[in-house]
N, C-alpha and C positions, 0 to 999 in steps of 0.2 A: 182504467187507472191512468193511463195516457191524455185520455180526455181533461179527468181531473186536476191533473197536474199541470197541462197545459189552461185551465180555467183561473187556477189558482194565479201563476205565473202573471196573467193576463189583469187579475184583478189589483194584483202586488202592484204591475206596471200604472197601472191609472193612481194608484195611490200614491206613487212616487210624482206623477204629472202632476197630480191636484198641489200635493205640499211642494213641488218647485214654485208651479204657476201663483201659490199664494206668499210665496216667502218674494217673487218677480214682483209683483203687483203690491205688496206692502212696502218695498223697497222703493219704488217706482212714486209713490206716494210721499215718500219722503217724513215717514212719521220717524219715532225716536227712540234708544237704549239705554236703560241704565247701564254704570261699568258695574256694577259688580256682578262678581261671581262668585256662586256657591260651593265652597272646600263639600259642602256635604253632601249637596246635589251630586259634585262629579264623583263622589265614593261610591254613592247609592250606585251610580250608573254605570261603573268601574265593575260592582259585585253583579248585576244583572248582565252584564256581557258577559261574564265569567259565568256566569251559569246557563246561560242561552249555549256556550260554549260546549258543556258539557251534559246537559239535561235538559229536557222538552218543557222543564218546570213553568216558563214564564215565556213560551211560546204556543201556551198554550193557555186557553179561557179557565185553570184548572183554577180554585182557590189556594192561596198557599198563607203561612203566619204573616201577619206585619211585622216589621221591625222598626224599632221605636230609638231611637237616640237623643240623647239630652246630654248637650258640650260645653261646657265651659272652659275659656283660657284666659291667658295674658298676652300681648303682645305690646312689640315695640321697632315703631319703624323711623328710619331716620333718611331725610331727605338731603341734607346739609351736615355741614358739621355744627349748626347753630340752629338747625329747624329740627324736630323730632315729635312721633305724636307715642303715644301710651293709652293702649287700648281695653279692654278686657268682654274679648266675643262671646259669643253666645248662640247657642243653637237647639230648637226641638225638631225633629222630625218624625214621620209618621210614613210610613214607605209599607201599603198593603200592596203584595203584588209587584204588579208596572207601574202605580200610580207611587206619588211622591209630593209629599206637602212637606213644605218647613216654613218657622218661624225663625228669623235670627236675626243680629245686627252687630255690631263693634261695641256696643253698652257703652260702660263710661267711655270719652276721651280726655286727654289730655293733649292740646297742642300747643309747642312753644316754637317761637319765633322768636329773633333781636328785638322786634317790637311788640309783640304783646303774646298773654299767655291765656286761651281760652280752655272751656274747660264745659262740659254737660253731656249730655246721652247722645248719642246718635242714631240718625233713623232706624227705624223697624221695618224688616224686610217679607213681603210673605212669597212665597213661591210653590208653585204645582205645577208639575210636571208629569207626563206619561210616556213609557217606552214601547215605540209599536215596533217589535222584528218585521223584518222583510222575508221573502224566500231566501231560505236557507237559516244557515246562523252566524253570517258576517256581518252583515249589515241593520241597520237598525236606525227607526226616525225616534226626533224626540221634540213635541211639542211643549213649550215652555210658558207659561205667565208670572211675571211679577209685578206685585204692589209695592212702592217704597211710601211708607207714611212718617211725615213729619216732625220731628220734637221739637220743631225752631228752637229759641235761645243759641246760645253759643256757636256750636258747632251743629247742631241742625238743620234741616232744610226749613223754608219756610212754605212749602208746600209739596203736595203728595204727586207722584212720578211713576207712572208704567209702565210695561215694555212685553211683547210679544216675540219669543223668539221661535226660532227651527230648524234641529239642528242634525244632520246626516250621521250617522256613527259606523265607524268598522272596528272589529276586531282580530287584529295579526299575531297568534302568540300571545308573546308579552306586549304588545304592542296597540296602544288605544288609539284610534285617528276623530278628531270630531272637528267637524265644520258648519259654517252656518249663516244665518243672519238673523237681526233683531228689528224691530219695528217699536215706536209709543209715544211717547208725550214724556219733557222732562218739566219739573215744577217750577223750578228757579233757574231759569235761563242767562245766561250773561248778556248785559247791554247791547242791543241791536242785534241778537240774537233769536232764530225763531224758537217756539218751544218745543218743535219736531224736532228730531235728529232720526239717523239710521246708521245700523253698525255693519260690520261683517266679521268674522270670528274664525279662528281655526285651533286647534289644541291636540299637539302629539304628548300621550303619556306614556310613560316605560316603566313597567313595573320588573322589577329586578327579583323581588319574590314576594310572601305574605305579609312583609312587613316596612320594606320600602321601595317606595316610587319615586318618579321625576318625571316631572311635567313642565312644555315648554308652550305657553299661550300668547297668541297676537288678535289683537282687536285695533277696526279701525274703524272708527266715527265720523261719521258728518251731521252737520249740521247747517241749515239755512242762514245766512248773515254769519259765518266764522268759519274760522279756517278748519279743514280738517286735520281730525290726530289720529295719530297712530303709538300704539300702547302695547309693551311686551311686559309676561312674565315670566322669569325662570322660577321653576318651585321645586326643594327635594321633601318632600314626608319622609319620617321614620317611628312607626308606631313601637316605643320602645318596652313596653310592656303588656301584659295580658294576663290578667287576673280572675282563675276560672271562678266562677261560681254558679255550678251546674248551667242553665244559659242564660246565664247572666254574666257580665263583667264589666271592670274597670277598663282602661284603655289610655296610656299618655301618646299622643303624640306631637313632636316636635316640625316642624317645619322652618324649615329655611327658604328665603324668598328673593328675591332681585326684580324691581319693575325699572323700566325705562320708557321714560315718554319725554320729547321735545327737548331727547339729548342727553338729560340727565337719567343718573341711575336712583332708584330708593331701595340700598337692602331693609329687610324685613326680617323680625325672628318670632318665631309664636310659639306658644306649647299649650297644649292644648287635655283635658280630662275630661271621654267621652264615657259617659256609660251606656250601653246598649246592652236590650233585651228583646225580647220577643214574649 
């Protein structure tokens, strides 16, 4: 048994080298991140701690249900008192297991300025991700891919953008720790800018109970030919209702949000209609 455990321990440890030495060597490279981040990625990942937490369910190669969510909201974020954009996101996921696919994007925007007021879809995001625990049930890696594809016009990109990330996770209580870095390629670079970038990432969440959280995220970027940034979010969720039907349900939640980057703040309001089944 001893043996075992010390085997096990031993195998844990090299898989923790392999994904530092590759998250070192992508960084190192200077490739590049998208910013965005997935409100549904970090839930998925929020309920699989919570359950490594309490049950061998998803540390172990067992089969378990998918669970499937399809979101739709509105939002509305204001940068200025004259700059504001009007969004309405969007999201399918597909979460068999430790594995995690989503589809999502901001769908329409609206964005006004003093000088002009644009308007059309915004790119489409795909993402897969997988949760591998570590020994024990604190810790936990999470390899990440995203495709950003293009809608140009207006408010679109005019080319498509990927990004490699990987990212450590603990769980303390109520308490989520997640750090990391990103690697990819961005489509639409800024003038005398390379089309690499690389980020690095950290995100404490504090879940208060089953129905609200707060979440405090910092990213910071570089990029080849431009200067680098550095990006916070403060976020509170409040999932205000739950609509059984058998398992199936509705789901509102609310969000509130505050980013800051290069000084300024942009709060944010979203609300959001998740329905999720299995």
């Amino acid at each position: 048994m001893h043996q075992h455990r010390s085997a096990k321990r031993a195998q844990v440890a090299w898989q923790v080298v392999a994904w530092l030495a590759l998250v070192s060597a992508s960084l190192a490279a200077q490739a590049a991140d998208s910013v965005h981040f997935s409100k549904g990625s970090d839930r998925n990942t929020a309920r699989l701690l919570d359950l490594a937490a309490t049950t061998e369910a998803v540390t172990t190669d067992q089969p378990a249900e998918p669970v499937v969510t399809l979101q739709l909201g509105a939002a509305y974020e204001r940068a200025s008192s004259q700059d504001n954009v009007l969004s309405t996101p969007y999201l399918f996921s597909y979460a068999p297991n430790r594995w995690y696919f989503e589809v999502s994007g901001d769908g329409y925007q609206r964005a006004r300025s003093p000088a002009m007021v644009s308007r059309g879809l915004a790119d489409v995001a795909f993402i897969v991700n997988y949760l591998e625990p570590l020994d024990g049930k604190i810790f936990s890696l999470q390899p990440e891919v995203e495709l950003d594809l293009p809608t140009h016009g207006e408010v679109g990109s005019k080319a498509a953008s990927e990004v490699a990330r990987l990212s450590l996770l603990g769980k303390f209580n109520n308490v989520h720790v997640q750090v990391g870095g990103g690697v990819g390629s961005e489509g639409t670079p800024a003038p005398a800018a390379d089309h690499t970038l690389r980020s690095l990432f950290a995100e404490v969440q504090y879940n208060w109970d089953a129905l609200t959280l707060a979440s405090l995220k910092v990213k910071q970027i570089h990029q080849t030919g431009a200067s680098s940034k550095t990006a916070a979010r403060a976020e509170l969720d409040v999932w205000l209702s739950r609509l059984g039907m058998a398992d199936k349900h509705w789901v509102g939640v609310a969000i509130l949000g505050n980013d800051r980057s290069a000084g300024r703040n942009t709060p944010s309001i979203e609300f959001d209609l998740a329905y999720e089944f299995k």
